[in-house]
C-alpha atoms as one frame of an Amber mdcrd trajectory, in Angstrom:
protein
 122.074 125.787  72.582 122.980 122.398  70.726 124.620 120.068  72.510 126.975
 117.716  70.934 127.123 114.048  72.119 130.088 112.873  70.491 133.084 111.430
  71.663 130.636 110.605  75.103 131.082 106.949  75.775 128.574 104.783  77.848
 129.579 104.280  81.685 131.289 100.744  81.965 130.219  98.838  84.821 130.512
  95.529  86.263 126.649  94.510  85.427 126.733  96.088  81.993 129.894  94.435
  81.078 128.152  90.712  81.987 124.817  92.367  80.398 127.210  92.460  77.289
 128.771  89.027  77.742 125.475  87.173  78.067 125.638  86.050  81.603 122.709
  86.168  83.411 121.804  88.742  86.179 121.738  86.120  89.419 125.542  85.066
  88.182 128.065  86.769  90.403 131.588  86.707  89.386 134.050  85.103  91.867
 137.758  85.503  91.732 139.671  85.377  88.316 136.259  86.048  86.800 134.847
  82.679  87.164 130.650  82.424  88.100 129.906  81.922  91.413 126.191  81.073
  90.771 125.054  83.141  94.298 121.969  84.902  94.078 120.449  88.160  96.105
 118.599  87.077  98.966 116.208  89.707 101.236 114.835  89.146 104.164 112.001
  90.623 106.509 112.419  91.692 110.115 109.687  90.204 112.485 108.160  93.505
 112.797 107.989  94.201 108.706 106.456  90.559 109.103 103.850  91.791 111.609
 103.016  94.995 109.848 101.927  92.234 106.303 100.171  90.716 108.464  98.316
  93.128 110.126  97.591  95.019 106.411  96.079  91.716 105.110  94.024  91.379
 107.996  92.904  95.115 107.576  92.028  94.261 103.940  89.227  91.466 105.000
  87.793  93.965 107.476  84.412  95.298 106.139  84.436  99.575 106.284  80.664
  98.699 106.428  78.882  98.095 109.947  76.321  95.971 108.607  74.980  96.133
 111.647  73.749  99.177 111.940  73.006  99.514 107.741  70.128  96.990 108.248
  68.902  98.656 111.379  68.251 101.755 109.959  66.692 100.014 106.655  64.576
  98.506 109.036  63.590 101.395 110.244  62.855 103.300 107.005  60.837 100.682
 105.287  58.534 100.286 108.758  58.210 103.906 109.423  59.530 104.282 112.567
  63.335 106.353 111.523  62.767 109.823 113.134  65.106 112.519 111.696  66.417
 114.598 113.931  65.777 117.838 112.601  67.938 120.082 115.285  70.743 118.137
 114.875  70.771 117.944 111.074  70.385 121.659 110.876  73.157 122.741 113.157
  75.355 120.189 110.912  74.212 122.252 108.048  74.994 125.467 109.453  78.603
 124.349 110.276  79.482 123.532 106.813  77.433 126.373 104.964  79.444 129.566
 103.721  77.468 132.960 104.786  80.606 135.231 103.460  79.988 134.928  99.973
């Protein structure tokens, strides 16, 4: 099925029309058409506040415990880690599939 475009014409609005007329987008048109020069403003709540600041601090939190990282080199290059067999082996058998 072709469809046939002609004699559609573009949806007129307020921002194309100024779009058209060169006026820039923070110009607002007053009464009688004249520029009012107001532009958009947005503003946070406290708790939209709270929530940036709280993801920014999350950001410069390492996912690494360092800590325990160097420990457990430590460990390794001396000798003394001990795996612990039983446990790693019933953690194996947990995620192991015996039905196929």
């Amino acid at each position: 099925m072709k469809i046939d475009d002609k004699g559609i014409k573009p949806i007129e609005t307020k921002k194309t029309s100024r779009i058209r007329r060169g006026k820039k987008y923070d110009q607002r048109e007053g009464a009688a058409g004249h520029v009012t020069g107001k532009k958009d403003i947005a503003s946070l709540s406290g708790q939209a506040k709270l929530l940036a600041k709280v993801q920014t601090g999350l950001l410069e939190v390492s996912d690494v415990r360092e800590g325990q990282v160097e420990a457990l080199k430590q460990s390794i290059a001396d000798g003394s880690y001990q795996v612990q067999v039983e446990k790693l082996a019933s953690l194996l058998m947990k995620h192991i599939d015996f039905t196929s």
